[in-house]
Structure formats: structure tokens, C-alpha cells
C-alpha positions, 0 to 999 in steps of 0.5 A: 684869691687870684691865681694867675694874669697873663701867664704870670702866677700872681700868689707864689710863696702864698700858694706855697704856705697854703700846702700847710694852712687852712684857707677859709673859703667864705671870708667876709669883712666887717666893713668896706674900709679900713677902721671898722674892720680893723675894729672887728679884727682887733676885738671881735666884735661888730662895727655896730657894737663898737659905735653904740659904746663909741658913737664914732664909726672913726674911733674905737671905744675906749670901753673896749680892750684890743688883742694886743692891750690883751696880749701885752697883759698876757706878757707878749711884747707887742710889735707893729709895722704899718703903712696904713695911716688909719693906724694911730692914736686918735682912732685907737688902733695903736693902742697896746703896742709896744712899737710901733714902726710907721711908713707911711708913704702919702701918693701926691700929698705934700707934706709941707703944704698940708701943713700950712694948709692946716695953719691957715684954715684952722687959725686964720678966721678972714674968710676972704683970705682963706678963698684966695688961699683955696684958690691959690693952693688948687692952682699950684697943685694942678700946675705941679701935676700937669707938669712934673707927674711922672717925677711925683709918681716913680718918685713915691715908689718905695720899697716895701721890701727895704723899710720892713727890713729896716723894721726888723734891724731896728728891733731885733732884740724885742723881736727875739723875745717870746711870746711876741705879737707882731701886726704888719699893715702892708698897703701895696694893694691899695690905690693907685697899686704900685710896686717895684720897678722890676715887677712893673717891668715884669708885667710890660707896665709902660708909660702908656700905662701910667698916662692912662690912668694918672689922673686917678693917681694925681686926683684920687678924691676929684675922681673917686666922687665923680666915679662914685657919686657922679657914676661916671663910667671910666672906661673899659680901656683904663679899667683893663690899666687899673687891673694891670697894676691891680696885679702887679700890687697883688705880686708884690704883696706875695713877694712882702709875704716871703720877706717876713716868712724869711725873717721870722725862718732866719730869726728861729721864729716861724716853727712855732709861730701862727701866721695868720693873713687876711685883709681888712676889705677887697677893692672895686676896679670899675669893671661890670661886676664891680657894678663901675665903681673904683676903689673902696669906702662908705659910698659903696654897696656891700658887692663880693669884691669888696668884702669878700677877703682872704683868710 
């Protein structure tokens, strides 16, 4: 677990909590991403055991019940918030929720061009078409980037903090009942690791910065393949920018950490409540001893900072 960059103490209100918890030393994630380790999390079982029911690494089995089908069984009212997309019908995550609140925040994504996008390359069956339409997409993405990236980038930057709270308004009522499960998927500490304006400023972030490393934020495919694939080196100077921002991701989540505790306290709720936090991989930040890799996913090797996790 992090402890402390530049002076600053990166865990707070974790460290805190940790004077009452059991913090398990030798945590190892099941995967080194997202859906099979949510598998794992959810039902217990290994991601091996799931694709011999399933035959899909991207779906969980509709053989297998999850925690929250079992707790809503038990009579719990099953809650979740997530920022995590991963998180939905078609892998099966979502299922035995009760609610489910979904903030989604995609970097650079536009939505509406996805969705012509889409259109066109499921419908429309001219090949020529569709390479003048690749070409033309590419062609404006590139040119909205090279000149409107620092309004794309602060413009993503929401608050975590307002739309969990959003999340308890809305469902106060459920959330009084008992027993009650309640999942939150925080994606703060996912690339391209964002937090608030403050905490950027609070660890000297500049503009300097996010030129730095904008390309990865702009382009995150194009260069997680040359990163991965290609092993193109990125450079100790951007590396030492992605830990920066890494860190300041890792303050954030702290800071969403105390926002759910201090709801749950003012609901009455935390006394007899389990926490329970955990992650569903690490994350390689293209230093030496993240052998230069950057970010997450199947192209990795299985190294300790990407499934050596937090419990």
C-alpha cells in the first residue's frame, strides 16, 4: 500500500480505518483485469472455473449464482454504485442488484460519434463506404485533439465525490433498510488517474504535466499496443508524470473512502456494518520494475504490481 509522495500522506482516512481492520498482507488478485477478477470477487470461484461453464473469459456463467443474487435471497436489499462499465447486463456483473447507479465517465469517447459509428459499421455493408467513413472519423478525432485537448481533458474531470453523494439522495430510503449489501466500483485510480482540482493543485500538477503525458490520456489504445506490443519505452520523464498523477488518484480514492464512511456514520449504518476494500488488479506505470509496461490487461505478464492488491 502507498504510504506517503513528496511529503504528502497519500492513505489518510484508510490508515485510519486500519487502527480497527485486519489488513491482509499477501493479496492476490485473480486476473489482471477487470471482469474475471470480478468473477472471482463475486462468486468465489477461479477464472478457469468460470470459462469451463461459460466458454467466455468476458462473461460470467449463467450456471453460477453471485453474492448479491445470494444475499438478495437472504432478504438483503442489494445496492450498487459503479464507474466501472465492465459492470452490466452482458458480462453479468449486475446481476441480483437491486439498483444500480451508473456513472460512467468515458476520457475522450464521444458519445454521439460511437453511435453513428456503430450505425454504419453494423448496418451499412459498402466496404468503400465504411473505409471513407475510418478515414474521415480518424481525421476528425485527431484534429479535435490536437486542438481542443486541454478543454477535453479538465472538461472530464468530475466529481466522484458529488455523484456518490447524488447516489445516497436518491436512495435513501432503500439504503435505511437492513440487511442491506452495498458495492461501490470507484475508477479514480484507473488511467489516465484524474482527481479534483484541488488535489492536483495540492500536488503541484501543471500544465507542463498533462502536456507531458496527453497522448496517453488522448490516444490510450494507439499507445497501450506500442507500450505493450511494440515496447516502446516511454521514457523516464513521462513515467515520473504518470506516477505523479498515479498519486494524486491514490489521494482521491482516500478522500471517496471517507465520503462513504461519513455517510453510512450519519445514516447509523457503519457500527454494524463490514467494510470491506479491495481492488480488482494493480496497475504498471512503465518504470524498471513494472518491466515498462503501462496500465493493465491480458498483454501483461502476472508482476507484483499488477495483481498484488489491497485488502
Amino acid at each position: 500500500m502507498l504510504k506517503s509522495y513528496d511529503g504528502i500522506e497519500l492513505t489518510p482516512n484508510i490508515k485510519e480505518l486500519l487502527k480497527h481492520s485486519i489488513y491482509f498482507e499477501n493479496c492476490i488478485a485473480n486476473s489482471t483485469w477487470t471482469v474475471p477478477s470480478h468473477i472471482s470477487m463475486f462468486t468465489g470461484l477461479y477464472e478457469s472455473q468460470n470459462e469451463f461453464l461459460s466458454k467466455d473469459t468476458r462473461k460470467i456463467s449463467p450456471k453460477i449464482p453471485v453474492l448479491s443474487e445470494i444475499l438478495g435471497e437472504l432478504g438483503y436489499t442489494t445496492l450498487c454504485y459503479t464507474e466501472n462499465p465492465w459492470i452490466n447486463k452482458k458480462t453479468g456483473l449486475s446481476r441480483g442488484f437491486d439498483i444500480i447507479f451508473e456513472r460512467i465517465n468515458s476520457i475522450i469517447r464521444d458519445k454521439y460519434l460511437n453511435y453513428l459509428h456503430s450505425i454504419i459499421t453494423n448496418k451499412i455493408k459498402n466496404r468503400i463506404f465504411k473505409t471513407l467513413w475510418g478515414v474521415l472519423k480518424r481525421s476528425y478525432e485527431y484534429f479535435k485533439h490536437k486542438f481542443t485537448w486541454k478543454r477535453i481533458i479538465f472538461q472530464q474531470n468530475k466529481n466522484s465525490l458529488i455523484e456518490i453523494e447524488k447516489f445516497y439522495q436518491k436512495n435513501l430510503e432503500k439504503i435505511s433498510k437492513k440487511p442491506m449489501f452495498l458495492f461501490f466500483n470507484i475508477m479514480a485510480t484507473h488511467s489516465p488517474y484524474f482527481s479534483t482540482k484541488n488535489i492536483l493543485e495540492k500536488f503541484g500538477i501543471s500544465i507542463e504535466d498533462f502536456r507531458a503525458i496527453k497522448d496517453l490520456i488522448l490516444y490510450p489504445i494507439e499507445n497501450f499496443l506500442k507500450i505493450n506490443l511494440d515496447l516502446k519505452n516511454l521514457g523516464s520523464q513521462k513515467s515520473n508524470v504518470l506516477k505523479k498523477f498515479y498519486n494524486t488518484s491514490v489521494f482521491y480514492s482516500d478522500f471517496i473512502v471517507r465520503k462513504i464512511l461519513s455517510r453510512l456514520r450519519i445514516l447509523g449504518l457503519l457500527e454494524n456494518s463490514f467494510i470491506i476494500i479491495t481492488s480488482d488488479h494493480g496497475e504498471l506505470l512503465c518504470d524498471k520494475s513494472d518491466h515498462y509496461y503501462w496500465t493493465h490487461g491480458v498483454f501483461h505478464s502476472v508482476y507484483d504490481s499488477l495483481i498484488k492488491i489491497p485488502l
